[in-house]
N, C-alpha and C positions, 0 to 999 in steps of 0.2 A: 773476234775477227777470223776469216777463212785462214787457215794455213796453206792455203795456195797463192804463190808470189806472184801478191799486187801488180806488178809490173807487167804480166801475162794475161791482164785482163781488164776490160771497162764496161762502163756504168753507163747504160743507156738510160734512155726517159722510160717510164715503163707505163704503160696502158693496159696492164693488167692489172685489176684491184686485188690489193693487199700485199701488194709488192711498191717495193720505195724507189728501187730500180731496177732495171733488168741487166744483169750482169752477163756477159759472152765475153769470149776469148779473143785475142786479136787475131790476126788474117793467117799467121803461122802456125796456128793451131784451131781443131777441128771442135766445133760446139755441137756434133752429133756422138764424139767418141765417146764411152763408156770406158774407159780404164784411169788409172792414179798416176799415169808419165810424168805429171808435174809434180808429183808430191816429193816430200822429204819419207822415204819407207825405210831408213836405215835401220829401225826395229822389225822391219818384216812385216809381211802381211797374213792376218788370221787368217786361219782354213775355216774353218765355220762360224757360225753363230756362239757367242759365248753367252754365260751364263748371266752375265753382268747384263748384258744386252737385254735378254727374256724377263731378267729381274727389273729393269726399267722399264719394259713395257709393261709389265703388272701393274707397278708404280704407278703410268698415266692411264692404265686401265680404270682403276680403282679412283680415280677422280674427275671421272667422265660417268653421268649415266648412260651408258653402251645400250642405244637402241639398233640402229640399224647400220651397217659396215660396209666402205666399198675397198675392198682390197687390189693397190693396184700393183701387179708380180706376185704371182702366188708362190707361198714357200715349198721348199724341195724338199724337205727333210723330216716329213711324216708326224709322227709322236713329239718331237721338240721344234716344232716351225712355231714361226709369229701367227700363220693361217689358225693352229691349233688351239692357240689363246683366243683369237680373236674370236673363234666359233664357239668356246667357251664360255665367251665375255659378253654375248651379245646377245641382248633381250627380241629383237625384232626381225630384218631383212640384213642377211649377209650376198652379197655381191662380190666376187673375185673375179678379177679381168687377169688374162695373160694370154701371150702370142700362141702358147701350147695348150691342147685340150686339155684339160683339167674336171673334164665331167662326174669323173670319178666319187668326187666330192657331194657332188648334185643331191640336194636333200629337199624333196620338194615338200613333205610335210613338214621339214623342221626349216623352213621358209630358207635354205641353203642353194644358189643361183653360183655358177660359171657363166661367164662367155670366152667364148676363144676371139681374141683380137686385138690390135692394136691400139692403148691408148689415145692417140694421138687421131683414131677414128671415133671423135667425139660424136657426130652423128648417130651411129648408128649404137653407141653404147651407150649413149641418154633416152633412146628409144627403148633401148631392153629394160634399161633401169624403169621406167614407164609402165613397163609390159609387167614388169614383175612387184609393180607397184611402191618402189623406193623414190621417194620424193627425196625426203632431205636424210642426210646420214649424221649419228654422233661421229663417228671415227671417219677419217681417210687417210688410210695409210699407206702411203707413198713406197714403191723398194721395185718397182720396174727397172725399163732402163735408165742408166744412172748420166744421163748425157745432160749437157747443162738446158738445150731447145728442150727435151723430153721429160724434166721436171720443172720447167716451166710452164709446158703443156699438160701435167697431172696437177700441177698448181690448179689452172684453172676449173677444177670441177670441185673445187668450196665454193664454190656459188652453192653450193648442193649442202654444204655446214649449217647444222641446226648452231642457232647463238651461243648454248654452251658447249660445243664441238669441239675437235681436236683433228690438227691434221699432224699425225707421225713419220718421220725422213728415217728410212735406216742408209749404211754405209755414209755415213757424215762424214768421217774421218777419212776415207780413200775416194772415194769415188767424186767426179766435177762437180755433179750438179747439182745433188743434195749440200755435198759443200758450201757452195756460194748462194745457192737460194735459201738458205735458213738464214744467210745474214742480210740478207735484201728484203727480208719481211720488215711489212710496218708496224712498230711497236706499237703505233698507239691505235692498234687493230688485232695485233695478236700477243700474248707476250709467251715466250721463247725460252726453252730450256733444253739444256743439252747434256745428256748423260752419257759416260763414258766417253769423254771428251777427252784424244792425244794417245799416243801409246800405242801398244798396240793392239788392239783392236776396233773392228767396224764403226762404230759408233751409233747413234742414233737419237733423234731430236722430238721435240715438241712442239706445236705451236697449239696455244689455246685459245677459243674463241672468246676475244675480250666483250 
């Protein structure tokens, strides 16, 4: 269950596939924020990515075959980011979306794509995905903005999950939206595992294409 109190939140009908509900906050509180206000942080909150973390992304690395990637929030943090594994891990088309240029990265013979933009502008980033010829991806790894509307809205681009796929939540443990959207998946569509689950640190989940 989310550790963010029940009482702060309800369950709509949901019309987005592979969700069982759609979870938002009540009227007193905002389902576009990105911060932890609601949580329990009396352990404090990590400054980085810890090591626990990159070790379970290996972990769901390693039982995926990693063709093509769409990364949504590109990591900040060079030599040990998730973007770093992920470029590592991955046999085919990597795709990174985020609000800031990011071109840096740009590898066009080693089939390596940015765009600058918003999630949430599904149009015009299922066109680039086209353009650069990524039809379905093994990974979608979710770690944008962390607002409860905004990964609900990166939810929606597994339509794009090859069957044995994987979609990855990081900040599980603080932040809304990965919170409550990892427990509104349908099990009997993905099944669900959560590493480094409580404590302190970020956390970060799995869901596998059943």
């Amino acid at each position: 269950m989310s550790n963010i109190d029940q009482n702060l939140y309800v369950k709509n009908t949901s019309n987005v596939n592979g969700l069982s509900y759609l979870p938002s906050f009540k009227n007193e509180y905002d389902n576009d924020v990105d911060w932890p206000r609601w949580f329990d942080v009396k352990n404090g909150i990590p400054n980085e990515i810890s090591d626990a973390n990159k070790e379970a992304l290996d972990d769901i690395l390693r039982k995926v075959n990693v063709k093509n990637v769409i990364e949504i929030g590109i990591s900040r943090n060079d030599t040990r980011s998730f973007t770093t594994q992920l470029l590592y891990a991955k046999k085919g088309i990597y795709c990174g979306i985020d609000i800031e240029d990011k071109t840096f990265l740009n590898d066009h013979l080693n089939r390596v794509y940015t765009i600058k933009a918003n999630s949430h502008d599904q149009s015009t980033i299922r066109s680039y995905l086209n353009t650069i010829g990524l039809k379905k991806c093994s990974v979608l790894f979710i770690d944008g903005w962390h607002s409860v509307n905004t990964v609900i809205n990166d939810w929606k681009y597994t339509d794009l999950l090859d069957d044995n796929g994987v979609v990855i939540f990081h900040d599980t443990n603080y932040h809304p939206g990965p919170n409550l959207i990892i427990d509104a998946i349908d099990r009997s569509m993905y099944r669900v595992v959560k590493y480094c689950d409580g404590g302190c640190d970020w956390g970060i989940a799995a869901a596998y294409n059943l």
